[in-house]
mmCIF file as Biopython writes it, N, C-alpha, C and O atoms, coordinates in Angstrom:
data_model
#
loop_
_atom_site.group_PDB
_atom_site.id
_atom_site.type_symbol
_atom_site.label_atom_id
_atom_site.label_alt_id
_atom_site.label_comp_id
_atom_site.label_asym_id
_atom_site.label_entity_id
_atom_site.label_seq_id
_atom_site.pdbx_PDB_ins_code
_atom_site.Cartn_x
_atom_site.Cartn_y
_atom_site.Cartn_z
_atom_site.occupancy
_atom_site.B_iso_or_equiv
_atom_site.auth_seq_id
_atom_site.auth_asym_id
_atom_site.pdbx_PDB_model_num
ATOM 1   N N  . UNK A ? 1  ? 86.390 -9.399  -21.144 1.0 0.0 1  A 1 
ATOM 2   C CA . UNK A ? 1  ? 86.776 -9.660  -19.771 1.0 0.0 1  A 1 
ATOM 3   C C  . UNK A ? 1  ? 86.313 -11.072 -19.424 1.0 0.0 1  A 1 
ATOM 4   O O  . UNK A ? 1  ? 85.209 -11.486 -19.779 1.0 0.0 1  A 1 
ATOM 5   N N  . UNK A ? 2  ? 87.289 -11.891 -18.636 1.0 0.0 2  A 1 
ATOM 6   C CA . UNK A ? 2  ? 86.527 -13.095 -18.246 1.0 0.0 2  A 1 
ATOM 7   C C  . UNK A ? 2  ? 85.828 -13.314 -17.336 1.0 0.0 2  A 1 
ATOM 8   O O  . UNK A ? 2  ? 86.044 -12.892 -16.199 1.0 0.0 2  A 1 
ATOM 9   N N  . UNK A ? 3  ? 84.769 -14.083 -17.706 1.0 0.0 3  A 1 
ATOM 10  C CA . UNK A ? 3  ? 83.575 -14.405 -16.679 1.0 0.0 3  A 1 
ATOM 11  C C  . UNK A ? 3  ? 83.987 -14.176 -14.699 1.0 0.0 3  A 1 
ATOM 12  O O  . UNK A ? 3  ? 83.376 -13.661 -13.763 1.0 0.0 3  A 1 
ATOM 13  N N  . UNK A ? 4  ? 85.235 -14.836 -14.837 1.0 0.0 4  A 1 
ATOM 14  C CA . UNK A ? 4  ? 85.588 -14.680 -13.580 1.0 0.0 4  A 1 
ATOM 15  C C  . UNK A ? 4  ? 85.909 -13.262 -12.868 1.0 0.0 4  A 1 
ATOM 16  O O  . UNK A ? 4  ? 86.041 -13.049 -11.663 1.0 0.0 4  A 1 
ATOM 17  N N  . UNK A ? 5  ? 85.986 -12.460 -13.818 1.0 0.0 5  A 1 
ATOM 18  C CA . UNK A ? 5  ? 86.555 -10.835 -13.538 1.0 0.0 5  A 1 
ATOM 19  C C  . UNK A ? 5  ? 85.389 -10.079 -13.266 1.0 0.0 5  A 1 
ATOM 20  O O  . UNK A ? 5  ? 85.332 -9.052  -12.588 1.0 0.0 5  A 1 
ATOM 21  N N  . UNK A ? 6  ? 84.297 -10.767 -13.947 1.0 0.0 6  A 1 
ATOM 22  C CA . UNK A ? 6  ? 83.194 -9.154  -13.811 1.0 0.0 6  A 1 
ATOM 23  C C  . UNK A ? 6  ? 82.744 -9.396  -12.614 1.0 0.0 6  A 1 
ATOM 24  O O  . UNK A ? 6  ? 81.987 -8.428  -12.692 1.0 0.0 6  A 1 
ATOM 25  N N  . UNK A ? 7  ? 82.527 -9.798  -11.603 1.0 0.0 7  A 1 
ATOM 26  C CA . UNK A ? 7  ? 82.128 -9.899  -10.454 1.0 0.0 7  A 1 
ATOM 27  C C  . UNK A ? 7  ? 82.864 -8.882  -9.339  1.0 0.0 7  A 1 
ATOM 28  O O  . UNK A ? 7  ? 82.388 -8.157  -8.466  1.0 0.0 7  A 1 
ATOM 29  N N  . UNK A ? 8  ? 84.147 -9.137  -9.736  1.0 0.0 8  A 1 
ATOM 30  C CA . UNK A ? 8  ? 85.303 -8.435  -8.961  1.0 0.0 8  A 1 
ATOM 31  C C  . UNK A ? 8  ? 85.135 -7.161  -9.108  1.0 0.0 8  A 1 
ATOM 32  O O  . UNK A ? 8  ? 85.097 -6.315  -8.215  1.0 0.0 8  A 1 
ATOM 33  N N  . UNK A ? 9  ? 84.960 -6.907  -11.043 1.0 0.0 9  A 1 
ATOM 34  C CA . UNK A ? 9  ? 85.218 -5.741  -11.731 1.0 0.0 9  A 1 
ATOM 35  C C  . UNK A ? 9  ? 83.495 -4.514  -10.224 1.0 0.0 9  A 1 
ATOM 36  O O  . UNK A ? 9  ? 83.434 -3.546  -9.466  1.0 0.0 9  A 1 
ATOM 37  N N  . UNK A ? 10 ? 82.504 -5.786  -10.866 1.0 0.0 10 A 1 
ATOM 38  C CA . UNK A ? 10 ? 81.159 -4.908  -10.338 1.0 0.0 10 A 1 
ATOM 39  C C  . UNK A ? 10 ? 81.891 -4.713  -8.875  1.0 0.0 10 A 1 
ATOM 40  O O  . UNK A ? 10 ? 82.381 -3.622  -8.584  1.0 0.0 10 A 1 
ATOM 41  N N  . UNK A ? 11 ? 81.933 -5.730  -8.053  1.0 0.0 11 A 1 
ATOM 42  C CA . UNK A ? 11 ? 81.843 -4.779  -6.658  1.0 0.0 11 A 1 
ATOM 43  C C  . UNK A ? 11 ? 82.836 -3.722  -6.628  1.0 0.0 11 A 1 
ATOM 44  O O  . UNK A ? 11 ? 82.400 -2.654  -6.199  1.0 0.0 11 A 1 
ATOM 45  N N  . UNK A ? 12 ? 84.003 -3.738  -6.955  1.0 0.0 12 A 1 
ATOM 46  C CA . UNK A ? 12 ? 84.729 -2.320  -6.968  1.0 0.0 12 A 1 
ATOM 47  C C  . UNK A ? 12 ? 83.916 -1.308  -7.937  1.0 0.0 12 A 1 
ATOM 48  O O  . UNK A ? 12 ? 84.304 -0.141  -7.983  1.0 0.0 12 A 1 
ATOM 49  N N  . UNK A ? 13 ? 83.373 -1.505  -8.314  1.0 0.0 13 A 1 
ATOM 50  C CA . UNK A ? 13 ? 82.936 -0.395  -8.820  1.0 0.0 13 A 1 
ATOM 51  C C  . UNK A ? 13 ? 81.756 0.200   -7.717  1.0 0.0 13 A 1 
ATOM 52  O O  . UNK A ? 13 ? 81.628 1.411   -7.535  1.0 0.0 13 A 1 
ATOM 53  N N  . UNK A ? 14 ? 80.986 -0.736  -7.069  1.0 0.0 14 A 1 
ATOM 54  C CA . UNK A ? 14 ? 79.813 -0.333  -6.184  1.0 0.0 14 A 1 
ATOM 55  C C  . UNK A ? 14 ? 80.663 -0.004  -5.451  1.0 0.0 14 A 1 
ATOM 56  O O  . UNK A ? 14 ? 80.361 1.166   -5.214  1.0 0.0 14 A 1 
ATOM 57  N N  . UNK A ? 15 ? 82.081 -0.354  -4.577  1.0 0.0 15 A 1 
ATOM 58  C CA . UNK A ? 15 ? 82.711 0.691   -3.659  1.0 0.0 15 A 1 
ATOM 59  C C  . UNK A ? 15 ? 82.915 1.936   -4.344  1.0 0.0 15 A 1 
ATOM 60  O O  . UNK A ? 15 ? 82.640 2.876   -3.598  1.0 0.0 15 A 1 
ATOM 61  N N  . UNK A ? 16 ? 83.173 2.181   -5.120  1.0 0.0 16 A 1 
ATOM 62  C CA . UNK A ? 16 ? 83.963 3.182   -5.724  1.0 0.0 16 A 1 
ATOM 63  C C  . UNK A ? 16 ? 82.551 4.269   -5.857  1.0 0.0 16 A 1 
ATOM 64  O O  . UNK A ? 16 ? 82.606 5.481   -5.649  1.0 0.0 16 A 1 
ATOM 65  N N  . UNK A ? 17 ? 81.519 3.628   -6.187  1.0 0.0 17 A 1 
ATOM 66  C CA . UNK A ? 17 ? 80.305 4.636   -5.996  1.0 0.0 17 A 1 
ATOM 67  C C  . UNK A ? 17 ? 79.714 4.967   -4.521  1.0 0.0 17 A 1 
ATOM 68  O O  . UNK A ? 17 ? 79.062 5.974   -4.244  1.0 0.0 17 A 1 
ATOM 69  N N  . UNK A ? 18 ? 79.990 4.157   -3.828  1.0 0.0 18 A 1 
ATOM 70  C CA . UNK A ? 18 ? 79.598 4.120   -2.288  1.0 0.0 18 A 1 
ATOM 71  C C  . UNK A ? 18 ? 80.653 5.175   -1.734  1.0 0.0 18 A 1 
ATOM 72  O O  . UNK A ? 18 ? 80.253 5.770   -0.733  1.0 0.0 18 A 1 
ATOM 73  N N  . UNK A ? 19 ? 81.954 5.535   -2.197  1.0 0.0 19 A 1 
ATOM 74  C CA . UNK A ? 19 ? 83.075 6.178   -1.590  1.0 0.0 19 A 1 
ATOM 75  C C  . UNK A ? 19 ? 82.796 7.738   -2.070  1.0 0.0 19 A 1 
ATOM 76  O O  . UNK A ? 19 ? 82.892 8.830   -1.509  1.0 0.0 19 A 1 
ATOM 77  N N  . UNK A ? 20 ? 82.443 7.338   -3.251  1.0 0.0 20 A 1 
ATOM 78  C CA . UNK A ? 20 ? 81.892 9.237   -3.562  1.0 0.0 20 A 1 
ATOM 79  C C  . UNK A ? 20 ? 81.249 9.816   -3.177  1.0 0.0 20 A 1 
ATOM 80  O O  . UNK A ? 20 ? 81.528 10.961  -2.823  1.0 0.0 20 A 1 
ATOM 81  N N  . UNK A ? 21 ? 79.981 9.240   -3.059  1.0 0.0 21 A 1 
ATOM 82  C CA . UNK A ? 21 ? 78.700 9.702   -2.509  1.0 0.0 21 A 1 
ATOM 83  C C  . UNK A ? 21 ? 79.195 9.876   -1.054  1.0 0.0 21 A 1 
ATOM 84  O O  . UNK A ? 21 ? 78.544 10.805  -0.577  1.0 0.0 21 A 1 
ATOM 85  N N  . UNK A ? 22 ? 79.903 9.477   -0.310  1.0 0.0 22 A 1 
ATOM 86  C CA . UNK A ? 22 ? 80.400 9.955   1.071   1.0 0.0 22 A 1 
ATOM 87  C C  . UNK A ? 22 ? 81.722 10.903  1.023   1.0 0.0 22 A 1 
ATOM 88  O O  . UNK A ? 22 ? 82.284 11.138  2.093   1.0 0.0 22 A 1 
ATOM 89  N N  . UNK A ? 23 ? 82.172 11.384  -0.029  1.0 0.0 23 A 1 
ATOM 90  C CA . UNK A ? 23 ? 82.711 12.809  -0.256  1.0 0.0 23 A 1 
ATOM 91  C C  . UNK A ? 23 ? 84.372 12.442  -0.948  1.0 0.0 23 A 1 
ATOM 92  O O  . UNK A ? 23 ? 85.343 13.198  -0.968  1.0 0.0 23 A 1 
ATOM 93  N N  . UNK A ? 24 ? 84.260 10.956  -1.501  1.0 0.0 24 A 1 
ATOM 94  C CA . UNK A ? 24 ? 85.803 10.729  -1.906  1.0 0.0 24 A 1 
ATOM 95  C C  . UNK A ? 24 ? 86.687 10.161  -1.002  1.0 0.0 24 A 1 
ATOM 96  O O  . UNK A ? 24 ? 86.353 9.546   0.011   1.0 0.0 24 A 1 
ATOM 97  N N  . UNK A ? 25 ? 87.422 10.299  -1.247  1.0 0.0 25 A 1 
ATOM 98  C CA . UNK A ? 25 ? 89.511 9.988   -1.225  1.0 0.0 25 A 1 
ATOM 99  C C  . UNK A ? 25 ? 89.727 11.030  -0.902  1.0 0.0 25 A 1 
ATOM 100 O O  . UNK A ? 25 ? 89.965 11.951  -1.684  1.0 0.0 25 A 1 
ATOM 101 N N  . UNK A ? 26 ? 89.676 11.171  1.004   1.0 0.0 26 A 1 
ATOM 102 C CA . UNK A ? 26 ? 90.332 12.169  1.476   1.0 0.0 26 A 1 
ATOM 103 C C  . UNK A ? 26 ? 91.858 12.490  1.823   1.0 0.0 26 A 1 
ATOM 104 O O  . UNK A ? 26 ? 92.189 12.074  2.933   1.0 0.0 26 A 1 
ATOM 105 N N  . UNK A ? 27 ? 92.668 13.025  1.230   1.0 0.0 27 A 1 
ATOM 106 C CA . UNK A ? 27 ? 94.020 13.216  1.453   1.0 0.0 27 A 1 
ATOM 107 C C  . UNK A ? 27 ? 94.455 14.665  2.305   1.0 0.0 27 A 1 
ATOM 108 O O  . UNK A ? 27 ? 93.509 15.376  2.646   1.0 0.0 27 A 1 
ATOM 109 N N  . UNK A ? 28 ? 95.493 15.005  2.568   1.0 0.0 28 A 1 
ATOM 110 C CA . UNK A ? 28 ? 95.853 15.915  3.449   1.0 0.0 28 A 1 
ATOM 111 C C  . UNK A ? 28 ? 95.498 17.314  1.998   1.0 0.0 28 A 1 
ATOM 112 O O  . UNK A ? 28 ? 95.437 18.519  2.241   1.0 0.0 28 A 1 
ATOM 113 N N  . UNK A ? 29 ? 95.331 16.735  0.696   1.0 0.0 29 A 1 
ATOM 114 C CA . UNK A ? 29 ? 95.735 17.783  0.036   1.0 0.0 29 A 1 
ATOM 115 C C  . UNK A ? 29 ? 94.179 17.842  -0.669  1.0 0.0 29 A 1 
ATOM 116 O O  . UNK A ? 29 ? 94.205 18.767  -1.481  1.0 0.0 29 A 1 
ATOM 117 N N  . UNK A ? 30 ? 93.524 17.527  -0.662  1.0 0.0 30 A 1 
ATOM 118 C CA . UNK A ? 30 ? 91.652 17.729  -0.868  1.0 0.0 30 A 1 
ATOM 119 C C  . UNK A ? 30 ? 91.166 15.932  -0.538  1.0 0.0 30 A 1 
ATOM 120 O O  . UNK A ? 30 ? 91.495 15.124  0.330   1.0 0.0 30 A 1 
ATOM 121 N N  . UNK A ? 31 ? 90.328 15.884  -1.614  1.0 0.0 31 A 1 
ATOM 122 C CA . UNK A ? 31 ? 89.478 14.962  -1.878  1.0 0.0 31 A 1 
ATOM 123 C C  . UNK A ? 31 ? 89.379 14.406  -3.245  1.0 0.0 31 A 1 
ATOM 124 O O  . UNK A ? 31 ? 89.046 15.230  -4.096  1.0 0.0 31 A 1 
ATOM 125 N N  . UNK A ? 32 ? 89.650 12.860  -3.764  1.0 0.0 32 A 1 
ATOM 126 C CA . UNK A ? 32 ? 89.435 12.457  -4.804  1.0 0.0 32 A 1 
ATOM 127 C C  . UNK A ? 32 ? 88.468 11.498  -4.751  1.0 0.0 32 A 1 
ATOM 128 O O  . UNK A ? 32 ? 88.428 10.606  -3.904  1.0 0.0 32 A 1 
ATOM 129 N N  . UNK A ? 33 ? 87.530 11.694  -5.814  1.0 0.0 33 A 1 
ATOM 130 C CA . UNK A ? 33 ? 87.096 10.572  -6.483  1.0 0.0 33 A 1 
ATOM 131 C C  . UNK A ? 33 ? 87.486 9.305   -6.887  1.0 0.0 33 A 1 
ATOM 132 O O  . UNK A ? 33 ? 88.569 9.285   -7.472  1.0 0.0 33 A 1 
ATOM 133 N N  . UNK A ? 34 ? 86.895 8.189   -6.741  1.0 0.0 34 A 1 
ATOM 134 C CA . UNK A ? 34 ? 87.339 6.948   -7.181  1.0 0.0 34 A 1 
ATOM 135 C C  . UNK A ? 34 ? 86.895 6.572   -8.424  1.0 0.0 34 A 1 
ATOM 136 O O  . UNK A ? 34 ? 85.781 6.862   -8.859  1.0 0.0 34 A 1 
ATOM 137 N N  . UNK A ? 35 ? 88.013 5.717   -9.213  1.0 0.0 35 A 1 
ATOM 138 C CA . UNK A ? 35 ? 87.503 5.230   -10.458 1.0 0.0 35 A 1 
ATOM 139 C C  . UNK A ? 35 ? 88.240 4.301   -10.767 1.0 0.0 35 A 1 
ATOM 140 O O  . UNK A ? 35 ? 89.433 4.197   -10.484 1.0 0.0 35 A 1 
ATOM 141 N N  . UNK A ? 36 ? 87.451 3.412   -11.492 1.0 0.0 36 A 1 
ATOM 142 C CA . UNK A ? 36 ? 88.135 2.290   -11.964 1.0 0.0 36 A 1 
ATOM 143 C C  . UNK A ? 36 ? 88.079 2.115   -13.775 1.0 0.0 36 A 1 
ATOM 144 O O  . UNK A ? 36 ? 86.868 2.285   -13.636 1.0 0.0 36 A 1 
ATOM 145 N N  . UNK A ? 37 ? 88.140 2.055   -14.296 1.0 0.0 37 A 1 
ATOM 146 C CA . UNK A ? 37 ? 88.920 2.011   -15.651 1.0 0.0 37 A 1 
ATOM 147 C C  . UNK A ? 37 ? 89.359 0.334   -15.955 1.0 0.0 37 A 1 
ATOM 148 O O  . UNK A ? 37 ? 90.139 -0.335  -15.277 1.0 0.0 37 A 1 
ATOM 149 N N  . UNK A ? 38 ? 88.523 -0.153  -17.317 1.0 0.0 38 A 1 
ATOM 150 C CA . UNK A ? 38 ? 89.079 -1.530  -17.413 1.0 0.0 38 A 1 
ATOM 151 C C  . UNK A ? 38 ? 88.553 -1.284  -18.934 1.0 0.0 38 A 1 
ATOM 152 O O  . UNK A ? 38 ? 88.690 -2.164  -19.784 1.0 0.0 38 A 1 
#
């Protein structure tokens, strides 16, 4: 990954842990988890 990406890559990932721990990706049809994948 380039230098310029992991910065980006980390803070979405600290949202993506900040969003779970407050119960997910609420939709009309449950709740998802966030993830990012690279």
């Amino acid at each position: 990954m380039a230098a310029c990406g992991k910065p980006g890559l980390d803070g979405c990932r600290i949202w993506a842990e900040r969003v779970n721990a407050a119960g997910g990706i609420k939709l009309s049809e449950g709740s998802y988890n966030a993830e990012f994948v690279a």
